[in-house]
N, C-alpha and C positions, 0 to 999 in steps of 0.2 A: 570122510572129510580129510581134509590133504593137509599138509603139517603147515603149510603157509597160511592159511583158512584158517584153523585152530590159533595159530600164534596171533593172527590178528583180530581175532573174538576177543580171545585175550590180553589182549595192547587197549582195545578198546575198551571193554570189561573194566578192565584197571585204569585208564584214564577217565573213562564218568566216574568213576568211586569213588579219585580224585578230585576231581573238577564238585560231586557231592561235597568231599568234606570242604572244602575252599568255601562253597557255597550254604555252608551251614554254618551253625554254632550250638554246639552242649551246655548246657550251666545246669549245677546241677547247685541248689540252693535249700540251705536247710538253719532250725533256728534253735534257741533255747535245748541247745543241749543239758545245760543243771548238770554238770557231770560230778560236784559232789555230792549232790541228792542222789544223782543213783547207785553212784558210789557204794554209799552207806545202802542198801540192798542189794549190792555186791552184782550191777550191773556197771558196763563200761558203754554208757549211750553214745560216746563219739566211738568210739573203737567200731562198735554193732554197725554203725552206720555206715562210716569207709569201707569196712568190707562186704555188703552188701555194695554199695556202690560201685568196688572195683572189681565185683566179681559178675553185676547183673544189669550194669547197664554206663555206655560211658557219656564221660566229662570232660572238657578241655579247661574248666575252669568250677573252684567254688566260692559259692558267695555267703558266707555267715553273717547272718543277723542280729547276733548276741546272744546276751546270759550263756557263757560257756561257767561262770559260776552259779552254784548253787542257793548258797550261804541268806540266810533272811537279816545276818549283820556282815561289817564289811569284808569282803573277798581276802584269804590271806595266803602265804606264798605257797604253804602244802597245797594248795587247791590250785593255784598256779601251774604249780611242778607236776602236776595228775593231768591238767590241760598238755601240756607239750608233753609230754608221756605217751597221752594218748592219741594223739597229732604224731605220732610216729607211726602209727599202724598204716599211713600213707606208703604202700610199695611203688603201686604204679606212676603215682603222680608226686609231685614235691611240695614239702611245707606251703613255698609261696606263691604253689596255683591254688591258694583260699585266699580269698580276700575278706577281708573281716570290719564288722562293726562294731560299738558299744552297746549292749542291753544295760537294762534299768540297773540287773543284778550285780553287773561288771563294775559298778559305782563305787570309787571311794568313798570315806568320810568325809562330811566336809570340813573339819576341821584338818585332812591331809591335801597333799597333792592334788591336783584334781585326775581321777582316775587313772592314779598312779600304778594301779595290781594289775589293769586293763594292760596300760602301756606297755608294760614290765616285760608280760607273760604271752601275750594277744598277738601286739604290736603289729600292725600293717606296714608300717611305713620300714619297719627292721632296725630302728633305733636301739633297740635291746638286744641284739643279735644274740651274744653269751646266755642270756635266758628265756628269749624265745623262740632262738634256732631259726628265726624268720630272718634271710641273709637277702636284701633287697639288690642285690648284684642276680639275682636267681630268680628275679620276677621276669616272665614271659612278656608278662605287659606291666610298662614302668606306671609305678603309682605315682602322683603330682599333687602334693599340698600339704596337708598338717595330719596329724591324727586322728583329730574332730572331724575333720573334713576334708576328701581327697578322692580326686578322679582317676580312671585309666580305662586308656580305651582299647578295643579289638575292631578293627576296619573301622566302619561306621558309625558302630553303637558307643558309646558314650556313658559311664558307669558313675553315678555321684554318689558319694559313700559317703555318708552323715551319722557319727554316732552321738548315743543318750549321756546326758549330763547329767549331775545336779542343779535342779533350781537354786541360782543362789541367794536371791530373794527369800528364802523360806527355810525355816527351821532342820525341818525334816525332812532328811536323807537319807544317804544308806546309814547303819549304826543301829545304837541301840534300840530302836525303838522299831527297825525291823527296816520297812523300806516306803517310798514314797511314787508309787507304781505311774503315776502322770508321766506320759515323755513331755522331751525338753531337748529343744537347740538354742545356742543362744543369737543373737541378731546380725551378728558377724556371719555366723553360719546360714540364715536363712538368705542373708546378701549376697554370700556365693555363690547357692547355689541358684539363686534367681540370677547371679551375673552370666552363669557356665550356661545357664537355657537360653538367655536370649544371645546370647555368642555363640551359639553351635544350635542353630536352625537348621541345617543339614543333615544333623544326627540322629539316630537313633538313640532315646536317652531315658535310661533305664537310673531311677533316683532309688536309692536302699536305704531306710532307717531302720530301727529294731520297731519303732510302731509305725502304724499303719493311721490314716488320716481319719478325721471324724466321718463316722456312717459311711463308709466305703466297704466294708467286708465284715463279717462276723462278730458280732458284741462290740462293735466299735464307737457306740453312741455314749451319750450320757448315763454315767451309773448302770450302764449296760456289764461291766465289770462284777458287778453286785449285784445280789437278793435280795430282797425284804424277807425278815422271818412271821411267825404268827403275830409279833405285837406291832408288826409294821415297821420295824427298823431295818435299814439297810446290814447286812452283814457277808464275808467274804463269800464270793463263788471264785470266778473264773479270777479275780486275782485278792491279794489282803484289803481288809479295809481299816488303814491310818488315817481316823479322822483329822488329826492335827497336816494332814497333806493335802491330796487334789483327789482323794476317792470318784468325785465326782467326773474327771478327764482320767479313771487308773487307765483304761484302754482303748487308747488314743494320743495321738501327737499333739498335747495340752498348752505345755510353753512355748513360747518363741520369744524370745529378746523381756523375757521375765514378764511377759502377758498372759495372765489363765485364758483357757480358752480361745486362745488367738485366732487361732483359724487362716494365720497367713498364706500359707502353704493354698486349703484350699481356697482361698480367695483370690488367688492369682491362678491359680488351671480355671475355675470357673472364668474366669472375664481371659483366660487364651487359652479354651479348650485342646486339646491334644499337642501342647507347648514341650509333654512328653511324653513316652510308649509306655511306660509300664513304671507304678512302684511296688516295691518289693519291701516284706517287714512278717513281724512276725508276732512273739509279747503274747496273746491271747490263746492257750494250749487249749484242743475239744479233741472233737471226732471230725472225720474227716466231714461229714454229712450234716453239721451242725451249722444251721442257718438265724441264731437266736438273732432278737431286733429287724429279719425279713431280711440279713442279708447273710450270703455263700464264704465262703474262702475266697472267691474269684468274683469280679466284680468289674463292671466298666463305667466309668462315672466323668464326664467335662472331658470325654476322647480318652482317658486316660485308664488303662489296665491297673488295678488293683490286686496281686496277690498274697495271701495271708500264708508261709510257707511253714507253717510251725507245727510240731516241735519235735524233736529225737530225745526228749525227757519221757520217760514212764512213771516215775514218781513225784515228779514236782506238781502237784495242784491235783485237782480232783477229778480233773476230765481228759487227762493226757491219754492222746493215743498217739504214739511213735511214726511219725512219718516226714518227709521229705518232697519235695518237688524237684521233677526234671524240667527244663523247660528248652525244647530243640526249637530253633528259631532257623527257617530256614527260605528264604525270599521274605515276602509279608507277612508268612505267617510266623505264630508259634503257636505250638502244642504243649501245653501243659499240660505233665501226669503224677500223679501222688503216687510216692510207693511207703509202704507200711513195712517198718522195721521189726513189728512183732505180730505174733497170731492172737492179739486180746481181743480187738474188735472185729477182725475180718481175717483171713488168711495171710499170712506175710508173702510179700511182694507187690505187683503192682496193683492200685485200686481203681480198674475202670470207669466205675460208675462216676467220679467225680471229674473223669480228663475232659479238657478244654483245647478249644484252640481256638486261637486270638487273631485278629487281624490289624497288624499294621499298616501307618499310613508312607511308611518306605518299606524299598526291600533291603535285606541284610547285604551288604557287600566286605570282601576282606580288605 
C-alpha cells in the first residue's frame, strides 16, 4: 500500500469517527446515590460510580435524578460538603456536564426554605457557585429556567428537568418523622412542562423527574411501594411506610398542583401519545431483573419510553443493587445498558441481559 493510500484510509477512517460522534449522543444517567448512607459503611457511591464510568465507557453528558442525600430527617450541610467532595472525583469531565434534579431525600423541612440544602450543595442552575462549585458560565449546554424546573438542549433533543418538592398541602415532610416518599410538582411546574411539549413538536424530548409515572416501570403502582406482613398490614419494602403521608402513591409521581393521585402527567401522554421520547426517574432501588406489579426497569407506554435508572446506593433500602444506565442515542435509535457498580448480584460491569434499544419517532441530529 503506498503512503497516499494509507493516508487516505486514514483521513477517512477519521472523518466517519467524526461525522459518528456528531451523529450520536452519550448520556450516561444514574440515580439515588444516598451518599451519606454509604458513607457510614465506609463506601463512597458517587465516587465508585465516576470512576467506573471514566474509566469503562463514555459520556458527553450526565443526568442525576436525585437523593444525592441520605439522611431519613432533613439533609444538613456535612452531607452537602461529602456531595461536592465527591463530585470532584470528575477527571475527565467537568462539574457541570451533570445535570441534576431533586429526589424526595434532597427535601427540606417544611418549616425552612423550600429545599434550601438541594439548592445550596446540588444547584443546577450555579446560583451557589462558592458551595457547589457548579460555575454555570462552564455548562456545555446552557440551562433555561428556575431550579424546580429547567430545560437544555443538545441539537435536537430537548432535556425538561423537574425536581421533587414538598407537598405543601400536608403535614409531612422531610423532618422528624422521617420522610413522606410520594413525588410532587407543583401546577406551575406541570404547566411548563406541558407548555415546553407542545412548543417544541420538532424535538426530541427527553422529561427527567426523580419519579417515575404511575404503572409505567417497576413497583410503580399503588402501595406497590409496600408489603403486607402476616396480620395483613401494609409495612415498609422498597421504600418507608408514613402513614400520616401518601404511602399509598410512595412510588410514583403522586402530587401535582396539591392533587393525590393526579395523574396529570399521565393523562395528557395518554390523549397525545408519543407528545415525548423518553422519561427518565428513578426513587425505587431493586435488582436490575426485578419486574414486581408485571412491569421492567424499561417500559413503553402512550409512544412514550419509560426508564427506571436507579440507584448507585448499596445500603440505602433492602434491595439496592448498584447500577447505572448508558443510553447511546444515535439516528432513531437508543440503546440502553445497565452497568453494575458492584459484584453483589452479578459481576461488575456491564449487565447484558437487561439492554434495550428503543425506537424513536425522530432521528437525533446535532
Amino acid at each position: 500500500m503506498d503512503m497516499i493510500t494509507r493516508r487516505s484510509l486514514i483521513q477517512t477512517a477519521g472523518a466517519a469517527a467524526a461525522q459518528s460522534r456528531r451523529d450520536s449522543l452519550e448520556l450516561w444517567a444514574f440515580s439515588d446515590a444516598h451518599v451519606g448512607t454509604d458513607k457510614k459503611s465506609g463506601r463512597e457511591s458517587l465516587v465508585e460510580a465516576i470512576r467506573h464510568s471514566e474509566s469503562d465507557f463514555d459520556w458527553e453528558i450526565a443526568l442525576d435524578m436525585g437523593d444525592q442525600s441520605g439522611g431519613q430527617a432533613v439533609p444538613q450541610d456535612d452531607e452537602g460538603e461529602e456531595v461536592v467532595r465527591q463530585f470532584q472525583a470528575l477527571k475527565k469531565h467537568r462539574r457541570e456536564d451533570v445535570y441534576n434534579v431533586c429526589g424526595n431525600h434532597d427535601r427540606s423541612g417544611l418549616d425552612q426554605p423550600k429545599n434550601w440544602w438541594w439548592r445550596k450543595w446540588v444547584d443546577p442552575l450555579g446560583e451557589n457557585t462558592a458551595h457547589s462549585q457548579v460555575d454555570p458560565r462552564r455548562r456545555r449546554y446552557k440551562t433555561e429556567g428556575a431550579w424546580e424546573r429547567y430545560s437544555f438542549r443538545i441539537g435536537n433533543v430537548l432535556f425538561l428537568m423537574m425536581s421533587d418538592i414538598n407537598e405543601p398541602s400536608q403535614k409531612v415532610g422531610r423532618g422528624s418523622l422521617g420522610g413522606n416518599p410520594g413525588g410532587v410538582v407543583t401546577g406551575e411546574t406541570f404547566a411548563w412542562w406541558k407548555k415546553m411539549v407542545e412548543s417544541n413538536r420538532d424535538k426530541i424530548i427527553i422529561s427527567g423527574h426523580h419519579y417515575m409515572l404511575k404503572n409505567t416501570t417497576v413497583a410503580s403502582g399503588e402501595w406497590e411501594g409496600m408489603r403486607k406482613d402476616e396480620s395483613g398490614n401494609w409495612k415498609s419494602h422498597y421504600h418507608g411506610l408514613f402513614p400520616q403521608g401518601s404511602p399509598i402513591g410512595a412510588s410514583y409521581l403522586y402530587w401535582v398542583d396539591s392533587k393525590p393521585d393526579a395523574q396529570a402527567f399521565e393523562r395528557y401522554l395518554k390523549s397525545h401519545p408519543g407528545s415525548i421520547a423518553m422519561w427518565l426517574g428513578g426513587h425505587t432501588h431493586t435488582n436490575p431483573d426485578d419486574t414486581y406489579g408485571g412491569k421492567s426497569h424499561i417500559e413503553t407506554k402512550w409512544g412514550v419510553h419509560f426508564v427506571n435508572v436507579s440507584a448507585l446506593s448499596a445500603s440505602h433500602g433492602r434491595q439496592n443493587v448498584p447500577m447505572s444506565r448508558v443510553l447511546s442515542i444515535q439516528g432513531n435509535r437508543v440503546r440502553v445498558r445497565c452497568y453494575l457498580h458492584t459484584s453483589q448480584y452479578a459481576r461488575q460491569g456491564w449487565y447484558p441481559k437487561v439492554e434495550k434499544t428503543l425506537t424513536l419517532a425522530k432521528a437525533f441530529r446535532r
